[in-house]
N, C-alpha and C positions, 0 to 999 in steps of 0.2 A: 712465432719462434718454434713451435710445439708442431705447425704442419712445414717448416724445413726439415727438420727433425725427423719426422714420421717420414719426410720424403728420402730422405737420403739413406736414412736406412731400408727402405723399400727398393730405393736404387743398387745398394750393396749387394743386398741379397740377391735381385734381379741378377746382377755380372758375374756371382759367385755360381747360381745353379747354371749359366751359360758356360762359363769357364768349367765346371766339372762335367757337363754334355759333352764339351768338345772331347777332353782327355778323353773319356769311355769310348766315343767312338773312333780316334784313333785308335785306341788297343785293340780295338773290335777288327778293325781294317788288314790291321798286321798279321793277323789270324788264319792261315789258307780255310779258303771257304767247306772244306769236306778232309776227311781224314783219307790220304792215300795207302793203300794195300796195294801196289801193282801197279807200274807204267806198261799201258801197250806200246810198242815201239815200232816204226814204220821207217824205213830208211829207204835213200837209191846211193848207189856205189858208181865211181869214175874210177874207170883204171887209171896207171901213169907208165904208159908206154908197156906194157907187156910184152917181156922178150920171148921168143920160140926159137928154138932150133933144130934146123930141116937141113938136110943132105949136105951136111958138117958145116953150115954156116952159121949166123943168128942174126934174125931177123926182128921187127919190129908189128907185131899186130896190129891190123886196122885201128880198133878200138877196143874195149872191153866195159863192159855195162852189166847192172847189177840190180837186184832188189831184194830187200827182206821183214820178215816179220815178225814178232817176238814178244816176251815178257820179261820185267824187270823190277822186281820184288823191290817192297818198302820196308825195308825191317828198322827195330828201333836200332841201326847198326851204319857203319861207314863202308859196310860189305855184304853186297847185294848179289841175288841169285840170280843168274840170266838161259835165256831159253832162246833161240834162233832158229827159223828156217827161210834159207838163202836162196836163191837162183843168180846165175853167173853165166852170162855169154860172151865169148874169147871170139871175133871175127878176124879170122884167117884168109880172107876173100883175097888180100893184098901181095900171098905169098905163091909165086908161078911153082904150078903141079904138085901143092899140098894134096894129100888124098883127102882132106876136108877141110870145107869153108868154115864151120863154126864146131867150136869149142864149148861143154858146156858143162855145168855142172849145179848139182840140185846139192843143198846140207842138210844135215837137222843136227845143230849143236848146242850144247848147252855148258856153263864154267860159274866162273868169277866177275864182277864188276865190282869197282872201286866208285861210289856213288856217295858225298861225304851229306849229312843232315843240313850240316851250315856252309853258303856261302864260301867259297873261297875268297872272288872279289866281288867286288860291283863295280858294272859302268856306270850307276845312276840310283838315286837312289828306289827307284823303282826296277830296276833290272840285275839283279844276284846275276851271278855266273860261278860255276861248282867245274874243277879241275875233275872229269874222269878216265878211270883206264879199267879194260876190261883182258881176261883170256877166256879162251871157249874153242873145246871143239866136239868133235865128233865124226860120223859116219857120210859118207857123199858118194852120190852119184856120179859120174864122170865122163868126157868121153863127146861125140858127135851122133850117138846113141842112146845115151844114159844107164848103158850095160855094163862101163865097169868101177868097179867099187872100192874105194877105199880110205886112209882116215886125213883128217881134213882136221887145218887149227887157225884160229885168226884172234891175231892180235891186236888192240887197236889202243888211242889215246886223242882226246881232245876235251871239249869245253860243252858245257851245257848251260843255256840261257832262259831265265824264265821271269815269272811276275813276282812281285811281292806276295798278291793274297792269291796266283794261281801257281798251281803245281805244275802243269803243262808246259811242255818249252820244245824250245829246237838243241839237238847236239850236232856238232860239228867235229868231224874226227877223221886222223889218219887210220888207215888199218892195213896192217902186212898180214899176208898170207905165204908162210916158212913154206909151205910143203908145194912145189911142183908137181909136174901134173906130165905121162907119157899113156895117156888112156889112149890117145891115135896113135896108130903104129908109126915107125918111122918119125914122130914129133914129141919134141919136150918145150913144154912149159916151165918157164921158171918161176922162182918164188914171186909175188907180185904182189905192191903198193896200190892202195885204192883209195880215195879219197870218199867219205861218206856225210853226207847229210840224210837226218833221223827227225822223225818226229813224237815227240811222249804227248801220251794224253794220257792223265790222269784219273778221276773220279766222273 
């Protein structure tokens, strides 16, 4: 009677210290693995149709194509400092006797981002997704030269996806660009939509 006894209570305590292993390392799991200070941020940008207008018509751009790079501060905050430098090519090739086939233009901007701490939703319970919106602008280069100069703002909003225990994710975002562009002579740009995919990589 005396070794059931000894036994079962050896068995209790066995399940008890498995059962409080497991809790610790779930909490342990939930934990991102390194404290973030800063996402590097890497994006390519699609145009959507960029309109021009040449010798009182308007016209539709080849294509328009994009890249950038940047930083994106971690504060204990829902409002994040952002830093940006862009490059933007406008192909013109499609429009008869433009005086230039590409359009182009260089930033360096920096503003505001809305980047919240927690989740907005989840698809899964391994995949958060955070609602963001950013403004930013600044100084740019312009032109089928990169001679003329001047100021430059981009708006954007979309959705950020990442891991439980990693901080790194992909954003996927609309982004308008208010300010038009007449750096070639004889030709206007209009304000233009670009669709962006980014990459964060955290610690």
């Amino acid at each position: 009677m005396k070794n059931y006894l000894l036994f079962g209570v050896l068995t209790f305590i066995f399940f008890k210290i498995s059962a409080q292993e497991e809790t610790i390392n779930l909490r342990i799991t939930e934990v991102p693995y390194q404290p973030v200070y800063a996402f590097f941020r890497t994006s390519f940008d699609l145009g959507i149709q960029q309109q021009v207008d040449f010798n009182h018509a308007t016209f539709k751009a080849r294509n328009q194509l994009g890249f950038s790079i940047g930083l994106i501060s971690c504060k204990e905050s829902d409002i994040q400092f952002e830093t940006r430098i862009g490059y933007c090519q406008v192909d013109l090739s499609n429009i008869d006797s433009v005086p230039a086939n590409k359009h182009y233009d260089l930033d360096i901007m920096l503003g505001g981002r809305y980047y919240p701490r927690y989740p907005t939703f989840a698809l899964s319970k391994n995949t958060p997704v955070r609602l963001t919106f950013s403004g930013i602008g600044g100084l740019g280069l312009r032109g089928n030269d990169l001679t003329n100069m001047g100021l430059t703002v981009a708006l954007s909003a979309g959705f950020v996806f990442s891991q439980k225990d990693n901080p790194s994710g992909i954003m996927l975002e609309a982004q308008y660009r208010p300010l038009g562009s007449n750096a070639i002579a004889g030709v206007y740009l209009h304000p233009a939509w670009l669709l962006s995919i980014a990459w964060l990589f955290g610690p």
